[in-house]
Steps between C-alpha positions, in 0.01 A plus 500: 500500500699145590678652754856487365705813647665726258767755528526780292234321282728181446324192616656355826571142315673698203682701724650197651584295187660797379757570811564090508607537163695812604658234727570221271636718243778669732590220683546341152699728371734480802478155549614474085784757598659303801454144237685629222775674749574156593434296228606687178271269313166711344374205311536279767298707756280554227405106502495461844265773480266329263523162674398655799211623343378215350501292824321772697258502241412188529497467852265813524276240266570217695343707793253589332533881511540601162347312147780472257373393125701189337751560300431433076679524226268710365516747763874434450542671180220752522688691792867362496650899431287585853834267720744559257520865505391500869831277532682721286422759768560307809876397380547869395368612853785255668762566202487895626503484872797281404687817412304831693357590790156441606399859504579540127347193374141575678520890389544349137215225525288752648460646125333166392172574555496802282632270195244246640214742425645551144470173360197447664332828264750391162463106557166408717320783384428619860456875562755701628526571892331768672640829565568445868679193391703671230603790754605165717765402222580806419618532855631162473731639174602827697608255798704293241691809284576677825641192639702411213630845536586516839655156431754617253624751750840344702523600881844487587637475853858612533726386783741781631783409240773602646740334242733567228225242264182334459429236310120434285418132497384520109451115434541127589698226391505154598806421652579179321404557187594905510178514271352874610095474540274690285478910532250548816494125652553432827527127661161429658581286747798446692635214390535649156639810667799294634577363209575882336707808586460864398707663256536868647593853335766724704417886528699739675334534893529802710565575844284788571188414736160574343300432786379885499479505133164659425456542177680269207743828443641414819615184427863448384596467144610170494174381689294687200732323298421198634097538483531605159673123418255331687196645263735439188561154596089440613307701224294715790522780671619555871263722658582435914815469665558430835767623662513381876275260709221777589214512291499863475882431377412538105534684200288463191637546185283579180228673631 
């Protein structure tokens, strides 16, 4: 024995290199996710990304904790698809949080490993991964679809419309140009938002108050009316409604 603790049978050292890069990898993502809120420039991150890289590198070198191996021509061309695709990846990873939310981005890169393990068995000949480690990413998978689902269903919270209309902001234009933005985009930043305006739909309201509504029955016409637009207009269901500033204030609609 060489004394090294374990836990749960993981070595102590592995154990630690594994929550560090825990770390590194969500403060990463976050850190990538404030950049690119700021500066709408993926590429550009991307470089300063690499940059940085290369200078720590070398300074690791220069202080003598890590070897790094010079750089050939030779070595050049045998592995040049190894950066380019792991570039590929890295400006893909910065082009999406561009546009969604953390949470959706990590619940769809957690399915990598499973298509990993693929071309590992079709391309490098490796075996395929244990059972325990399939039942992992098939849990992975089930945590994916189930997300996706519950992500296509809209929670809507109603104020007490008490009003003869409402209005469904439907698009943006730019207000110079009057040139309406693509179906689904939304400025990402607020300078961008001040430079457009929303072009809105006008329903009929109603003046009924549906803060003891408790079942989507209850609700008024024109409020069904209204929900009914909003998936027509979206492409997804509405399955929660909220109807007043309690939490237990809510119907479900659906199911």
């Amino acid at each position: 024995m060489d004394g090294t603790k374990s836990f749960g049978g993981v070595n102590a050292t592995t154990l630690g290199y594994g929550l560090l890069y825990f770390f590194c990898s969500a403060s990463m993502l976050l850190f990538n996710k404030l950049a690119i809120y700021h500066y709408q420039a993926p590429a550009f991150i991307c470089l300063i990304q690499y940059a940085f890289c290369v200078v720590a590198v070398y300074l690791l070198k220069f202080l003598n904790f890590v070897e790094v191996d010079p750089l050939s021509w030779e070595t050049v061309k045998k592995y040049w698809p190894v950066p380019a695709l792991f570039s590929c990846a890295i400006f893909s990873n910065n082009k999406i949080l561009q546009y969604a939310n953390i949470e959706t981005f990590i619940v769809v890169r957690n399915t990598t490993p499973l298509f990993v393990a693929i071309l590992d068995f079709f391309v490098m000949g490796k075996s395929l991964p244990s059972k325990r480690s399939l039942g992992c990413f098939g849990l992975i998978i089930l945590g994916t679809f189930l997300f996706i689902i519950y992500y296509k269903l809209l929670f809507i919270i109603y104020y007490i419309y008490m009003r003869n209309q409402v209005k469904i902001a439907y698009a943006y234009k730019n207000k110079e140009t009057g040139e309406r933005l693509p179906d689904g985009a939304m400025p990402s930043t607020l300078e961008e938002l001040a430079m457009v305006e929303p072009e809105y739909e006008t329903l009929p309201g109603w003046k009924q108050d549906i803060t003891n509504c408790q079942t989507y029955d209850d609700l008024p016409e024109n409020a069904k009316v209204y929900v009914s637009r909003i998936e027509e207009l979206v492409g997804c269901p509405v399955s929660w409604i909220g109807v007043g500033a309690k939490r237990e204030q809510m119907v479900t609609k659906g199911f």
